[in-house]
C-alpha positions in Angstrom: 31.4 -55.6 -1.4 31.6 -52.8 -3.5 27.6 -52.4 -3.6 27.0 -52.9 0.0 29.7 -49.8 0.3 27.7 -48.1 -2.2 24.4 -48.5 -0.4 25.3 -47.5 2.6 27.2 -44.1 1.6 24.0 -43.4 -0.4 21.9 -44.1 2.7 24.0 -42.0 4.8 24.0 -39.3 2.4 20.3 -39.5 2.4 19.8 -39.4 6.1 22.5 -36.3 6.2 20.9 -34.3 3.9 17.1 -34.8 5.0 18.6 -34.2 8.4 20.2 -31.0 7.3 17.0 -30.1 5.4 14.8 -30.5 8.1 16.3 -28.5 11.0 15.0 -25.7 12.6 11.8 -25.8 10.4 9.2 -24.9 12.7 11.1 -21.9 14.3 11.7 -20.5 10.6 7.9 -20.8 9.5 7.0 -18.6 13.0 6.7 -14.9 13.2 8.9 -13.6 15.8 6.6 -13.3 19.1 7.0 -9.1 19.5 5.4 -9.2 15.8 1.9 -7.6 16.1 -0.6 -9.8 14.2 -2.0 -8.0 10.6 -6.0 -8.8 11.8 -4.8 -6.2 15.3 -3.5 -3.7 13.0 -6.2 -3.7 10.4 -8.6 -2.4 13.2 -6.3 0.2 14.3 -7.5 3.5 14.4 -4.5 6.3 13.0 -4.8 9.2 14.7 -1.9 10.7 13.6 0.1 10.6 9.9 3.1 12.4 8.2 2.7 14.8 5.4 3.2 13.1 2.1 4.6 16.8 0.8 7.1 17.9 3.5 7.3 14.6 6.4 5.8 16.8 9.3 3.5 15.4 11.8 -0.3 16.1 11.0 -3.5 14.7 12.9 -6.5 12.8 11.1 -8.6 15.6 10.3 -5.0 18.0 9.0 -4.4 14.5 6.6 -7.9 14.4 5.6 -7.8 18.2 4.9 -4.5 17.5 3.0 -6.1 14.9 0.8 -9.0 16.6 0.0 -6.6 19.6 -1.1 -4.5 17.0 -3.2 -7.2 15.6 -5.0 -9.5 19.1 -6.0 -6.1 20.6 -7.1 -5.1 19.5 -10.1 -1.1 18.5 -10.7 1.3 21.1 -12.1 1.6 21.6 -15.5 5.3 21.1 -17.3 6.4 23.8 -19.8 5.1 22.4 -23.3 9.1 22.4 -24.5 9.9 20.0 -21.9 7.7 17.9 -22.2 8.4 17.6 -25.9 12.0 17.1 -25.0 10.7 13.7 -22.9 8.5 12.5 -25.5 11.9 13.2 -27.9 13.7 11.1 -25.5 10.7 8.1 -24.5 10.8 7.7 -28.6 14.7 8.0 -28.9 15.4 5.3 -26.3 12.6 2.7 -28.1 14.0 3.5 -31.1 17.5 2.6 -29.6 16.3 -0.7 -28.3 14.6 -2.1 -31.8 17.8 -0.4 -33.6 21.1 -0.8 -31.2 23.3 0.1 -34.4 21.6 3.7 -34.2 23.6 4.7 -31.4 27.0 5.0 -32.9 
């Protein structure tokens, strides 16, 4: 008696949980319907981007203009001191990690 209970609470339990498990699996795997597909938006054409330097509205051939500018332009220079001071710190902090007692 004490079997045929056990079977059928494991049987139930089975049916419960591969019930639970299966629910609502096809309407999560779906991309909701207003979602534009990716192969759409790969052929897309921008005609008009933001500024990465200041967020304001430019067309294609401003953004192009502003890449080209980007890239010949080379990036500004930090004071020599400072970035000592960072390479101080970068060395200081792995230093910290292999030696923890250093910090006290």
């Amino acid at each position: 008696m004490k079997s045929l209970k056990l079977l059928i609470l494991s049987i139930t339990t089975a049916i419960v949980v591969w019930v639970a498990g299966h629910r609502d699996t096809a309407v999560k795997a779906l991309p909701p319907p207003e979602d534009i597909p990716e192969e759409i938006l790969r052929t897309e054409i921008i005609t008009e981007a933001r500024s990465p330097v200041d967020g304001k509205r430019l067309s294609a051939a401003e953004y192009a203009e502003l890449q080209a500018q980007q890239q010949t332009s080379p990036p500004p220079k930090l004071n020599t001191r400072i970035r000592e001071q960072v390479f101080l710190l970068r060395i200081r902090r792995v230093l910290l990690q292999l030696f923890p007692f250093l910090s006290i």
